[in-house]
SERO-4910 file (N, C-alpha, C, O; in steps of 0.05 Angstrom, whole numbers):
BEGIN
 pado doro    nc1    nc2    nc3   cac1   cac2   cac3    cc1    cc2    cc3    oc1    oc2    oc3
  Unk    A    909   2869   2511    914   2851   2489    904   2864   2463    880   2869   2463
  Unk    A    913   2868   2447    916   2879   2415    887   2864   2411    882   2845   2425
  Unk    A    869   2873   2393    845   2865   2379    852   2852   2353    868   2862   2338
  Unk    A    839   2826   2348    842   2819   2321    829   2839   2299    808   2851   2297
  Unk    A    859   2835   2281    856   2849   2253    843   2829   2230    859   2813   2221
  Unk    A    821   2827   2221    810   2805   2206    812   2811   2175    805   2796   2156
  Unk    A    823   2835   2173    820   2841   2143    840   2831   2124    839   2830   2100
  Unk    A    869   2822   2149    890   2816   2121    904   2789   2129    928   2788   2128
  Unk    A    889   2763   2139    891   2745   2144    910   2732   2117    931   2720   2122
  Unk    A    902   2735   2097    907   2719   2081    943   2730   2059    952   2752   2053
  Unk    A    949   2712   2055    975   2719   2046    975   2728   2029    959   2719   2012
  Unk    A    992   2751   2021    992   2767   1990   1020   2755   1983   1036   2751   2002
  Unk    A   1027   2749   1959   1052   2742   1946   1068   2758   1947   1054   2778   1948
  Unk    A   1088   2764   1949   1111   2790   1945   1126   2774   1915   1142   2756   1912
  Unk    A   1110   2795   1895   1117   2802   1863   1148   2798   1862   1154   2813   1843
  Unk    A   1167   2789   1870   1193   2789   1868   1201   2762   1874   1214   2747   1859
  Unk    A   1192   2756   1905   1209   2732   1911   1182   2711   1919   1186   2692   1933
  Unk    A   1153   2719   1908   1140   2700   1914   1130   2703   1935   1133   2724   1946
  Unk    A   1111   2676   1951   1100   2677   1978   1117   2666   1990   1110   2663   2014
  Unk    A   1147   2656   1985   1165   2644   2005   1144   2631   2029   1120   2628   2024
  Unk    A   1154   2626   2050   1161   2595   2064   1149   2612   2090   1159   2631   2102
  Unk    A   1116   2591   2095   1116   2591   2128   1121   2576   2143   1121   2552   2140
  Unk    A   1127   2590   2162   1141   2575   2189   1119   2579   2209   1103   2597   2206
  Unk    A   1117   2562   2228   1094   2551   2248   1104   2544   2274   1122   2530   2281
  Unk    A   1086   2558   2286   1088   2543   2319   1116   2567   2336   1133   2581   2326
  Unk    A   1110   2561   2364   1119   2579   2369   1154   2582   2376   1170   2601   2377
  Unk    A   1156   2555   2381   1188   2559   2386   1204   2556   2357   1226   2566   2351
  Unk    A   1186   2536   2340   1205   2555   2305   1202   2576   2298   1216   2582   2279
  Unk    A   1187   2593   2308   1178   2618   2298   1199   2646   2318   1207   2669   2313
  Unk    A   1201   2628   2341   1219   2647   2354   1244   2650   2342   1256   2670   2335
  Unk    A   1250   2622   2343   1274   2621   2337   1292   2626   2304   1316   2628   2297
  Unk    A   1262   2627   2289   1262   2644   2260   1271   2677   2265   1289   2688   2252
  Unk    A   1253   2689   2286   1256   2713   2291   1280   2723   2303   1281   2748   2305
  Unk    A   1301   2707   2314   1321   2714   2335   1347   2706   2311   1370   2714   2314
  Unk    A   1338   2687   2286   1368   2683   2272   1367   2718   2256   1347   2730   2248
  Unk    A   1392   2726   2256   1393   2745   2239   1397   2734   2205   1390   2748   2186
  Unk    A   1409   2708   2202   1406   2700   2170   1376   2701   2163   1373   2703   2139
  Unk    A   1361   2700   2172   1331   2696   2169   1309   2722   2160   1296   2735   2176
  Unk    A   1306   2725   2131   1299   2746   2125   1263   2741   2127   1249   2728   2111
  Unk    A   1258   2752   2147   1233   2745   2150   1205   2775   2139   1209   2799   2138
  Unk    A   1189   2764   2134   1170   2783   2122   1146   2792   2128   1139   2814   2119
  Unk    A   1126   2775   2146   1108   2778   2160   1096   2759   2175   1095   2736   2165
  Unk    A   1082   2763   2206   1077   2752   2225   1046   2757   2224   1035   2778   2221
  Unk    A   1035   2732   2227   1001   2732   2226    998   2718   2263   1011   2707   2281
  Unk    A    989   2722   2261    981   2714   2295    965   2721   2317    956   2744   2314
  Unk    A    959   2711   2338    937   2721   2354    946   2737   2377    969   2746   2376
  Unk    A    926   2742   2402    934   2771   2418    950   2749   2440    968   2761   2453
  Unk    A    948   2721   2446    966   2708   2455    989   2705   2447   1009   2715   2458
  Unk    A    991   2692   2428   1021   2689   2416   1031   2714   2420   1048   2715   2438
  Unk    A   1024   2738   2409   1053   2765   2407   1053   2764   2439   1073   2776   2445
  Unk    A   1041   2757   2459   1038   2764   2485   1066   2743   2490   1086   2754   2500
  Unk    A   1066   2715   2484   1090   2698   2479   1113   2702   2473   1134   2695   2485
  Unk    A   1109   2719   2444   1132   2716   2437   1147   2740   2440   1169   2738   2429
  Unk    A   1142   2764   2452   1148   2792   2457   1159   2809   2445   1177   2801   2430
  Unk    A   1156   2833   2446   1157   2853   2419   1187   2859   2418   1192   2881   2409
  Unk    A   1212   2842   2426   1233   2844   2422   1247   2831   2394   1268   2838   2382
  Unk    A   1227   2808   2388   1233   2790   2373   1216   2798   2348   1223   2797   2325
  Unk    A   1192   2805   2357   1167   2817   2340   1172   2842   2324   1158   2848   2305
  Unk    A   1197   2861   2335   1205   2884   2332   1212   2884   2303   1207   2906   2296
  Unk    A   1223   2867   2280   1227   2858   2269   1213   2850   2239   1225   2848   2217
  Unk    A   1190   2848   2243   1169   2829   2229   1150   2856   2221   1160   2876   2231
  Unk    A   1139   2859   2214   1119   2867   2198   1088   2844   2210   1083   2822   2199
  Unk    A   1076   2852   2227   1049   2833   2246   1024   2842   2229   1020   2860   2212
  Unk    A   1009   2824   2241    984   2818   2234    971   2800   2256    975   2775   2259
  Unk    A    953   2819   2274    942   2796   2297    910   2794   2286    895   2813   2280
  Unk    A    906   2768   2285    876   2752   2284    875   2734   2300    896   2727   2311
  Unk    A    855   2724   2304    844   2699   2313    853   2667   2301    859   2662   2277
  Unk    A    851   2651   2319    871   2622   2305    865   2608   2288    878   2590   2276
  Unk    A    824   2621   2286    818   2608   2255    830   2622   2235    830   2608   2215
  Unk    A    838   2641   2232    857   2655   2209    879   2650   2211    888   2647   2188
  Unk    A    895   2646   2228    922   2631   2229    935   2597   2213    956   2587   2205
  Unk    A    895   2588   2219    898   2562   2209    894   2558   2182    903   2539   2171
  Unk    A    873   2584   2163    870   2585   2135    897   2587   2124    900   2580   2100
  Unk    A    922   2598   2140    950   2601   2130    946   2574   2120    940   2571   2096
  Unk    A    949   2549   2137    967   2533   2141    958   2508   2131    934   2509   2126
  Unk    A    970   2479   2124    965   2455   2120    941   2452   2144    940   2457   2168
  Unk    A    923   2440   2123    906   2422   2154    914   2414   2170    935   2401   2167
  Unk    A    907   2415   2189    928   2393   2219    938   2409   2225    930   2415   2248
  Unk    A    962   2429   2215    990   2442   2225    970   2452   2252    947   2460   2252
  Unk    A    995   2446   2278    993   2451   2301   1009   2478   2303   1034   2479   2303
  Unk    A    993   2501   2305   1004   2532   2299   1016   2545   2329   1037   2559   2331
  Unk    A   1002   2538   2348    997   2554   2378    998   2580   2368   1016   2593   2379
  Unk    A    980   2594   2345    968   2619   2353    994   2636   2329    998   2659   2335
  Unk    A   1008   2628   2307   1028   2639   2300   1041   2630   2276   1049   2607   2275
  Unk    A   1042   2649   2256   1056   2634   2230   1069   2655   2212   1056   2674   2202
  Unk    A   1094   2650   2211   1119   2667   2206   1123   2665   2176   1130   2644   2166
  Unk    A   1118   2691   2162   1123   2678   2124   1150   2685   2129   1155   2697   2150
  Unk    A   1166   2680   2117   1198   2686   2107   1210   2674   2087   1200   2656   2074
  Unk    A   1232   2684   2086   1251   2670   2053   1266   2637   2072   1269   2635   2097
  Unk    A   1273   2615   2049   1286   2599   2062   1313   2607   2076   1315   2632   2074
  Unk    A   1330   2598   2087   1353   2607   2098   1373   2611   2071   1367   2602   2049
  Unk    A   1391   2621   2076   1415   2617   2056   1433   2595   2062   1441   2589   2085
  Unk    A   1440   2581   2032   1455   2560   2028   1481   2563   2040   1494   2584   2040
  Unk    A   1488   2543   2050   1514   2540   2070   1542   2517   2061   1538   2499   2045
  Unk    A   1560   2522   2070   1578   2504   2061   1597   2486   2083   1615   2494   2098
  Unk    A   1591   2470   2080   1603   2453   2104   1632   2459   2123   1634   2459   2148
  Unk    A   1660   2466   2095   1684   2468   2098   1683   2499   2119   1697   2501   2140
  Unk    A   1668   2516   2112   1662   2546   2114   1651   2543   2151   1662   2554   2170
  Unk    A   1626   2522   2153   1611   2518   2172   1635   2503   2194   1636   2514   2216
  Unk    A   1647   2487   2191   1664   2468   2210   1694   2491   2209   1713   2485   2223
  Unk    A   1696   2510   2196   1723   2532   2200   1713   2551   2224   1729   2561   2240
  Unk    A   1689   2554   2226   1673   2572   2240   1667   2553   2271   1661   2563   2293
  Unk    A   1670   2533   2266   1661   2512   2292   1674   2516   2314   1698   2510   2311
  Unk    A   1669   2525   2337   1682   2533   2364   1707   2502   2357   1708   2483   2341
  Unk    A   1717   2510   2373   1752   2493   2381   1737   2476   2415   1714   2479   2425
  Unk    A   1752   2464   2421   1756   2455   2448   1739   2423   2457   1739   2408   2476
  Unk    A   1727   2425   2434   1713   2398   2446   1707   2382   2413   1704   2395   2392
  Unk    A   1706   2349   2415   1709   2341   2390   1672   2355   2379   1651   2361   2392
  Unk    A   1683   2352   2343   1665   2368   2322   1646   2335   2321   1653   2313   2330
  Unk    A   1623   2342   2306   1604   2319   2312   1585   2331   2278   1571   2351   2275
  Unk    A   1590   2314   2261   1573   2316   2242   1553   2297   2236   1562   2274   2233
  Unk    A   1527   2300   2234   1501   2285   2227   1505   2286   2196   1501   2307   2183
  Unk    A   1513   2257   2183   1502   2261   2148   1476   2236   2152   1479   2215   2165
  Unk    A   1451   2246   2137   1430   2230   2130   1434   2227   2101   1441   2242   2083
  Unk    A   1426   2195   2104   1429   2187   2075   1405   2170   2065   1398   2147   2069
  Unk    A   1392   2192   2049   1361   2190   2042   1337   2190   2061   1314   2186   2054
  Unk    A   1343   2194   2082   1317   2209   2103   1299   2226   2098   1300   2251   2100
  Unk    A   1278   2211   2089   1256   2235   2078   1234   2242   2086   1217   2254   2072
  Unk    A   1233   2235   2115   1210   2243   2125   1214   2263   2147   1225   2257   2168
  Unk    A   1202   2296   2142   1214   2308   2150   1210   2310   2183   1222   2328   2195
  Unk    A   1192   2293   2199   1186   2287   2219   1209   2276   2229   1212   2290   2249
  Unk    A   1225   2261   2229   1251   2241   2237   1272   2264   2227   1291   2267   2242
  Unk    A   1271   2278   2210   1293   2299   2204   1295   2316   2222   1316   2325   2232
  Unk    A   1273   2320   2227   1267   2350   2244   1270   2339   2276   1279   2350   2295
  Unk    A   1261   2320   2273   1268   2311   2315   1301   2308   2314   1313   2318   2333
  Unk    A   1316   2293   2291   1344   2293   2292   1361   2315   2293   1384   2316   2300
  Unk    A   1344   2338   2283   1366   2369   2289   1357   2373   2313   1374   2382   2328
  Unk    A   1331   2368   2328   1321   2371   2350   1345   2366   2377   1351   2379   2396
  Unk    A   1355   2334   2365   1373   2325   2380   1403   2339   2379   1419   2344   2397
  Unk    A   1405   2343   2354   1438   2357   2351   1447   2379   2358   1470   2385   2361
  Unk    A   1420   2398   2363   1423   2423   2377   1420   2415   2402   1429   2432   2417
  Unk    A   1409   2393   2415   1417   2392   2446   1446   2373   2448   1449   2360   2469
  Unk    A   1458   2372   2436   1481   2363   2433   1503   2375   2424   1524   2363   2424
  Unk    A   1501   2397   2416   1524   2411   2396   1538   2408   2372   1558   2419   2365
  Unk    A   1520   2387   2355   1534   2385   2334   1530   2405   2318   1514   2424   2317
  Unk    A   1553   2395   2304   1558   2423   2285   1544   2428   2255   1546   2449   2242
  Unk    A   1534   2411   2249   1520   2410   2220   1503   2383   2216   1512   2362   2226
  Unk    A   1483   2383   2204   1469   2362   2188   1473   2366   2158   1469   2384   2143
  Unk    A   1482   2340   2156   1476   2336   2119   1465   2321   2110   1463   2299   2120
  Unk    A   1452   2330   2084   1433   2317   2070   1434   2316   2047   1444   2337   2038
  Unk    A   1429   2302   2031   1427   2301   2004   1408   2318   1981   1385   2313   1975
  Unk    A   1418   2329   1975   1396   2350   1950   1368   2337   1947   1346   2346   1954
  Unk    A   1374   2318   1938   1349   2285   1937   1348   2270   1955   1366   2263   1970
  Unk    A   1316   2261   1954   1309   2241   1977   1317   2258   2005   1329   2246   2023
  Unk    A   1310   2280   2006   1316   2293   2037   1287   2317   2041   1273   2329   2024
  Unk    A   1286   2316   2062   1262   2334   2063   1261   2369   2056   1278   2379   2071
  Unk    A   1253   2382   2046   1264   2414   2039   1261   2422   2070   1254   2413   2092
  Unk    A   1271   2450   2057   1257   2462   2088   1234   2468   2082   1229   2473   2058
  Unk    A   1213   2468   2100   1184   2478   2107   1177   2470   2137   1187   2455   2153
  Unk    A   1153   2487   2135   1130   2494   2156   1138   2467   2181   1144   2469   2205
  Unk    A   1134   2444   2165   1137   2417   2176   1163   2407   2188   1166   2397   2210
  Unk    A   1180   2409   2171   1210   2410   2191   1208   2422   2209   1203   2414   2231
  Unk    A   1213   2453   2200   1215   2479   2231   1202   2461   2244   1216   2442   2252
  Unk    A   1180   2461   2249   1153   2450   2274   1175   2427   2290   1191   2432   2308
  Unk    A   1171   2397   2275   1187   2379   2291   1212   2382   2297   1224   2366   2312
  Unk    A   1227   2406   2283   1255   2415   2293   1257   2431   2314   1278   2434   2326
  Unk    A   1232   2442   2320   1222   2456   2347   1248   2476   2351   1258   2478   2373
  Unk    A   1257   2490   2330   1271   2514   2333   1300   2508   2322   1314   2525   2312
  Unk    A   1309   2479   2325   1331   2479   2315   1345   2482   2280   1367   2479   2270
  Unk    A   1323   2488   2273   1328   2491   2239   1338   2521   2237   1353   2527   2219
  Unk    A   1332   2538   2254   1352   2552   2261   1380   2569   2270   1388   2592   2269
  Unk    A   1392   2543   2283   1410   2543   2300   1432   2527   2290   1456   2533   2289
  Unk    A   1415   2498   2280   1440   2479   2262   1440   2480   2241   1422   2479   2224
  Unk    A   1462   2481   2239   1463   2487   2196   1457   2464   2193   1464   2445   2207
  Unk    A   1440   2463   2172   1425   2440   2154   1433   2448   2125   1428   2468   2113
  Unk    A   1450   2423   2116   1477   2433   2091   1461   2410   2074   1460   2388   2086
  Unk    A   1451   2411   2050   1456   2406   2028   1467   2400   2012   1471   2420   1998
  Unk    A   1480   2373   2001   1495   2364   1984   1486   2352   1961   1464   2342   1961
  Unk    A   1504   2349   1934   1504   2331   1916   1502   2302   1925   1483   2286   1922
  Unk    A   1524   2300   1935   1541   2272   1932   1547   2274   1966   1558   2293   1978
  Unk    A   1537   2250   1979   1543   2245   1996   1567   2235   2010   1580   2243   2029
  Unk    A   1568   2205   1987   1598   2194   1987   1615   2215   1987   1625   2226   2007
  Unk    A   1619   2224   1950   1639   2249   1960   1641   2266   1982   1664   2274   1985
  Unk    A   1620   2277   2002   1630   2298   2025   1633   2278   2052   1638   2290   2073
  Unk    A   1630   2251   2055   1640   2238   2067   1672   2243   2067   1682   2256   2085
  Unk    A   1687   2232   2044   1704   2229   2028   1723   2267   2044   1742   2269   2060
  Unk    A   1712   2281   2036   1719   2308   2047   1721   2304   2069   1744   2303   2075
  Unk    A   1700   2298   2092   1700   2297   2112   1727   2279   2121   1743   2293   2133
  Unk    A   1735   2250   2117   1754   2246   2115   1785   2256   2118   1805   2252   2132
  Unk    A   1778   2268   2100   1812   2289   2092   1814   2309   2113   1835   2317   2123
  Unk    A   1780   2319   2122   1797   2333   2154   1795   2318   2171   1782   2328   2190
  Unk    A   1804   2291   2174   1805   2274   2192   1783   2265   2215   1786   2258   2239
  Unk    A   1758   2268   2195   1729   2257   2216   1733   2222   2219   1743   2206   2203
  Unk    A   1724   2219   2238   1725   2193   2238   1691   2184   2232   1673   2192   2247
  Unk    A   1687   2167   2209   1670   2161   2193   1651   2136   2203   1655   2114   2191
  Unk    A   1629   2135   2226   1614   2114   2226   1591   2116   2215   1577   2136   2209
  Unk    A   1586   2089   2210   1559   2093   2193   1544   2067   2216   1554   2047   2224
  Unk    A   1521   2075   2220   1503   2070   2244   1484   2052   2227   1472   2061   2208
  Unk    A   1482   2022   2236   1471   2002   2219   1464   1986   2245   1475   1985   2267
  Unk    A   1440   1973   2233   1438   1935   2260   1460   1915   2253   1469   1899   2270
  Unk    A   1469   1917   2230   1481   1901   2227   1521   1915   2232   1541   1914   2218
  Unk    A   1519   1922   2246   1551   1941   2240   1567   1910   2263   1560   1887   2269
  Unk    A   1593   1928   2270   1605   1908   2261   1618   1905   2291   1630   1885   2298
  Unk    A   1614   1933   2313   1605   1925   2349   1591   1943   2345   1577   1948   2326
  Unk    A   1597   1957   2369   1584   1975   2391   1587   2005   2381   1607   2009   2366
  Unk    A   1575   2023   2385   1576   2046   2381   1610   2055   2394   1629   2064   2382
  Unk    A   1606   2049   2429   1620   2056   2443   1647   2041   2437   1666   2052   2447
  Unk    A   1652   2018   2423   1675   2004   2414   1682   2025   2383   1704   2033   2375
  Unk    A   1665   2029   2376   1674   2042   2343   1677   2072   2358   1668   2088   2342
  Unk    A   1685   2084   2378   1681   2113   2382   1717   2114   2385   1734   2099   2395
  Unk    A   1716   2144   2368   1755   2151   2367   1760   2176   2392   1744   2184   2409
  Unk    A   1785   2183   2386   1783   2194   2403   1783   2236   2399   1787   2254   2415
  Unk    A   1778   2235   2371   1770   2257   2355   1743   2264   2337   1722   2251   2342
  Unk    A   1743   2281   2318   1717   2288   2306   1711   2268   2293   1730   2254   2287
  Unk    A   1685   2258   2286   1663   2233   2278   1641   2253   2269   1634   2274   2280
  Unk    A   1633   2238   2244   1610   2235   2224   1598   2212   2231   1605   2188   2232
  Unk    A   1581   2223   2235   1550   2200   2243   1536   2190   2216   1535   2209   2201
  Unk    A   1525   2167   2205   1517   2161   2184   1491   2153   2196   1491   2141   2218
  Unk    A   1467   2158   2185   1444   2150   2196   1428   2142   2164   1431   2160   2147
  Unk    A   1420   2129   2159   1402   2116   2134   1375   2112   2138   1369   2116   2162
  Unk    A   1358   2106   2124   1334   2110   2121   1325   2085   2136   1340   2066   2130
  Unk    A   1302   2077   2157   1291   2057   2153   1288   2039   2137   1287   2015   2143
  Unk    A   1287   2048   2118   1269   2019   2103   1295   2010   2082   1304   1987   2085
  Unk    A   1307   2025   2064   1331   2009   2059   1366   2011   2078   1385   1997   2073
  Unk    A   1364   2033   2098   1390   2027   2112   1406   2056   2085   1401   2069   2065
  Unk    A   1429   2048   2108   1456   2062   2082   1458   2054   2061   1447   2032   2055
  Unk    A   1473   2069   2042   1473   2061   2009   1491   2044   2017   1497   2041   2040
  Unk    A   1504   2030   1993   1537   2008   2004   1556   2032   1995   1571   2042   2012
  Unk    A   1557   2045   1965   1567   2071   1968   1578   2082   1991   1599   2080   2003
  Unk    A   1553   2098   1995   1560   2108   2031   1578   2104   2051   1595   2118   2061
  Unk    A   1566   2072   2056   1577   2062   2084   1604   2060   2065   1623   2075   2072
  Unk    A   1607   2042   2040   1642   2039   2034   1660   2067   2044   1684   2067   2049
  Unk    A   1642   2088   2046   1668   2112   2052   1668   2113   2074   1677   2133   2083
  Unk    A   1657   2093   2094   1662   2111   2129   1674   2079   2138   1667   2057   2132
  Unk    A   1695   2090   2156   1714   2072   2173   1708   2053   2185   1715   2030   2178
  Unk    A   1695   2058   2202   1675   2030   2213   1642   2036   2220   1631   2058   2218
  Unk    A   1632   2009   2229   1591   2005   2224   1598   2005   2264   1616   2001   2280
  Unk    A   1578   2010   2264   1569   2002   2294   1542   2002   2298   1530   2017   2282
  Unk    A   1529   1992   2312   1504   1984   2335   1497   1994   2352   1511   1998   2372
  Unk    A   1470   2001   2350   1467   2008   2378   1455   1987   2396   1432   1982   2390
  Unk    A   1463   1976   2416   1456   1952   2431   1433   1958   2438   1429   1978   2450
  Unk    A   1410   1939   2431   1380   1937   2444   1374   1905   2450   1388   1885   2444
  Unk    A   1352   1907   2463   1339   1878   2462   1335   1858   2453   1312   1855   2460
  Unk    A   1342   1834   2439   1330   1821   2425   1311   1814   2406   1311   1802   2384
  Unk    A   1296   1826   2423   1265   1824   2410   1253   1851   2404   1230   1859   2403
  Unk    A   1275   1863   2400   1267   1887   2385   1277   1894   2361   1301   1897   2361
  Unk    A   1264   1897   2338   1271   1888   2312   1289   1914   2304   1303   1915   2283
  Unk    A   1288   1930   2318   1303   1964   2306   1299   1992   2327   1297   1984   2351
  Unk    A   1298   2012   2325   1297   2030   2342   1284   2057   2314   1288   2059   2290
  Unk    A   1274   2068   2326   1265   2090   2300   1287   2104   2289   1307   2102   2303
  Unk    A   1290   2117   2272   1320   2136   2264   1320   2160   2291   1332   2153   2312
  Unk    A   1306   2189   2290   1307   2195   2306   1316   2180   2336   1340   2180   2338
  Unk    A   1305   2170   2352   1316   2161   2366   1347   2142   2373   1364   2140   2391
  Unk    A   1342   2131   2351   1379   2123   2353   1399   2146   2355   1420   2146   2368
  Unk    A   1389   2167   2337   1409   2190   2335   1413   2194   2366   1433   2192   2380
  Unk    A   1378   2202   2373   1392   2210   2401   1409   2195   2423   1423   2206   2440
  Unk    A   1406   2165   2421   1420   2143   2436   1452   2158   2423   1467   2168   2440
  Unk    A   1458   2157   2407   1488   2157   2388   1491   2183   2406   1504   2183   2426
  Unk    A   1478   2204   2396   1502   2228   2400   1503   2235   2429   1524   2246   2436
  Unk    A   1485   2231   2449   1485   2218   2484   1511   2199   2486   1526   2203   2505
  Unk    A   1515   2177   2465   1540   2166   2480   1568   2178   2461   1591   2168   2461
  Unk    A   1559   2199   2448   1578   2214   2434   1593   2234   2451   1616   2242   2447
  Unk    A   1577   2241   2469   1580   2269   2472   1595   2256   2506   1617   2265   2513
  Unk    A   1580   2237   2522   1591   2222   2548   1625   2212   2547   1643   2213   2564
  Unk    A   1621   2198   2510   1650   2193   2509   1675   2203   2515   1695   2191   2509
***
């Protein structure tokens, strides 16, 4: 096992593009290291982790092995590291029309738009879900959406790599787009208007997921076709966002 290097724990800026963006933990970090869009810059970490994550992926990076109290001076208090923290540039900006032309054929396309989700914990478990599902993109709004960082990757547990996470102005409007290539438009509410499985078509669907605390904009929902429900209990006042997603795109994908 490699000996900790203690002398260059600490991050130097790169005079051009800044200290750009760490990434944490080990399956975002892998899966940072395995995208080729991902211009990554240096790996701080201990003689476990590179033992983890193997010098195929590591081959790549520019390392630095220390000990996990140096791993943790990287990082937010708390951040749960397992031994590893990946600096790199954010990804490059993506375009939806570009991303869904590129979308394998053969099985219906499945788009996630969040509308004002800003906690990047519920963001990050929801690509969590769409990459075990195959959707093809998440969207979000420029505003009121979480950026990328350290904290997404982590609860995206690798999929912030895998699913394009698209960026928009205007929601309505790329609804509206979405539309014109013939998505079928639900917007996911308690109050919708049946069943998930009653509102499901028999082609591509946009998923509308809204924030807790105020729901979809009316905006919004006015541009998608029909509301649906996800059937629970009674006496259960709601379901968390994350988790409905994953109820939705489970009976998305069964459909």
């Amino acid at each position: 096992m490699p000996r900790p290097d203690r002398r260059h724990f600490y991050p130097k800026p790169d005079s051009r593009t800044g200290e750009g963006l760490w990434l944490y933990g080990l399956h975002a970090v892998r899966a940072a290291l395995a995208n080729p869009a991902r211009k990554v810059k240096r790996a701080v970490l201990t003689g476990r982790a590179v033992e983890e994550i193997g010098p195929k992926l590591l081959g790549r990076v520019r390392q630095e092995v220390v000990d996990g109290d140096a791993v943790s001076r990287l990082l937010p208090a708390g951040a749960v590291h397992q031994g590893v923290a990946l600096q790199c540039d954010p990804l490059p900006k993506r375009d939806l029309d570009e991303v869904l032309d590129a979308a394998p054929q053969g099985r219906r396309h499945i788009v996630v738009v969040l509308d004002q989700i800003s906690d990047p914990q519920n963001t990050g478990a929801i690509l969590r879900t769409a990459a075990a599902f195959g959707v093809a993109a998440v969207v979000v709004q420029d505003r009121h959406s979480p950026p990328e960082s350290g904290t997404l990757a982590k609860a995206a547990s690798g999929a912030l790599d895998s699913v394009p996470y698209i960026h928009v102005v205007n929601i309505a409007r790329t609804l509206e787009q979405l539309g014109e290539r013939e998505f079928w438009r639900i917007a996911l509410a308690g109050d919708g208007d049946g069943s998930l499985k009653e509102a499901m078509p028999a082609g591509d669907v946009a998923l509308v997921l809204g924030s807790e605390g105020s729901g979809i904009r009316r905006l919004v929902r006015e541009r998608c076709d029909a509301s649906a429900f996800v059937p629970i209990a009674r006496d259960m006042e709601s379901l968390n966002v994350s988790n409905a997603a994953a109820i939705a795109l489970y009976e998305m994908r069964r459909g």
